[in-house]
Structures are given as structure tokens and as C-alpha cells.
N, C-alpha and C positions, 0 to 999 in steps of 0.2 A: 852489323846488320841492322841494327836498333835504331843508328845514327842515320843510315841512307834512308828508311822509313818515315823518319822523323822530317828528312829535306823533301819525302812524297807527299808527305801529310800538308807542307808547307808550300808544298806548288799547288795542291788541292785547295788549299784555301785561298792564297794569290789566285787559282784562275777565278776562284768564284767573286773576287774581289772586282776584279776586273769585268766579268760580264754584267753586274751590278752596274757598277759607273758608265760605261760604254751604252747601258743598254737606256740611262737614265740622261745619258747624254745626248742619245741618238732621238729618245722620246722629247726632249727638250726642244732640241734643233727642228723637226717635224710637225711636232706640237704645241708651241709655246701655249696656247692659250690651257689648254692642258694640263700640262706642267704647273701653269702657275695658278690654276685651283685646285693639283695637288697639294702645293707647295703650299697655301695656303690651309688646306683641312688638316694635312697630317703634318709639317715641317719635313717633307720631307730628305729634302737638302740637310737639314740637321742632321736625321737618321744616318744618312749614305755617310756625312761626314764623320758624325761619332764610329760607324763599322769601318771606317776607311782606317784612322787613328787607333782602333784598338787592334788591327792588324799591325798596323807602323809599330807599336807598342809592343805586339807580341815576337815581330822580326827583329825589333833592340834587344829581347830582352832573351829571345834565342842566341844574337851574336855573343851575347856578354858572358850567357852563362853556360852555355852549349860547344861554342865553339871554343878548338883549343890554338887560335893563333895566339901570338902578343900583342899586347894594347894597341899596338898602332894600327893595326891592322884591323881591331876591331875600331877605333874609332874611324876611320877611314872609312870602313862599313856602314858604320852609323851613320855618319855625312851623307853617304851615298844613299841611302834612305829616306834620312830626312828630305833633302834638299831635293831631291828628283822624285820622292813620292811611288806611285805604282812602279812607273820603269823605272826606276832605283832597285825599287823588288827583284825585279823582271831579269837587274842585269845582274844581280847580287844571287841568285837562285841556282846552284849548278846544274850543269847540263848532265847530259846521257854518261858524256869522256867521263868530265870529272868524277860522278860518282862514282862508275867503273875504278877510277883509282883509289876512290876512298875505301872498296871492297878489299882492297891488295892490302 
């Protein structure tokens, strides 16, 4: 029970990750000029990047030490993290089935 909470807790912060960047993407694309006297008061590109990496950071370090496949399967995961970023998250996050099964 601990464990399925823990993958809620972990879509809860994925979504919040996500409407962050979308939302900071969408102000970019609409507003450049905007954007880049944000960008220029607060860094904010920096910010969104540093929250973006310490979520990356906290979903490695949930696969490593959290989950219980074999390495390969965690490095696989990792990969899929790194290299695809948000929707790495997004596809690596289980759904509705899966948890169900991880209940049984």
C-alpha cells in the first residue's frame, strides 16, 4: 500500500512538473518580449531547469532504491529518463492496470 502511494505522490509531482514547463513554454511562445525581461530579472530558465533536474534526480534515485527489478531494468529506466526528459517520466510512471497489480 505504501509503495502504490509513493508512485501517487510521484505522478503528483510529475504533473506539477509538467504544467510548469508547458505553461512557461506557452508564455514564451505568446510572449517573447515577456519572457525575456523575465528571463533576464529572475533567471528564470535557470529556476524551471534546476526543478526540472531535481525531479530527474529524485525519479533515478526512486528507481535505484525503490524499486525492486534487476539492474538492467533499472538502468533501462534511467535511460529512459535521462534521454527523453518529462515524457520519459510520463511513460515510465504506471498507470491505473499496473498499480492494480502491484496491489495483488
Amino acid at each position: 500500500m505504501q509503495r502504490i502511494q509513493q508512485y501517487k505522490n510521484l505522478k503528483v509531482l510529475l504533473i506539477v512538473l509538467t504544467i510548469i514547463e508547458i505553461s512557461w513554454i506557452g508564455f514564451t511562445f505568446f510572449n517573447i518580449q515577456g519572457a525575456m525581461k523575465l528571463e533576464r530579472l529572475y533567471y528564470l530558465n535557470w529556476a524551471i531547469w534546476v526543478v526540472h533536474y531535481l525531479v530527474v534526480a529524485f525519479f533515478i534515485w526512486f528507481i535505484w532504491k525503490r524499486e525492486s527489478h534487476d539492474k538492467r531494468k533499472k538502468s533501462n529506466n534511467t535511460f529512459l529518463i535521462l534521454f527523453f526528459g518529462i515524457i520519459g517520466m510520463w511513460l515510465w510512471i504506471p498507470n491505473k492496470r499496473e498499480l492494480e497489480k502491484l496491489k495483488k
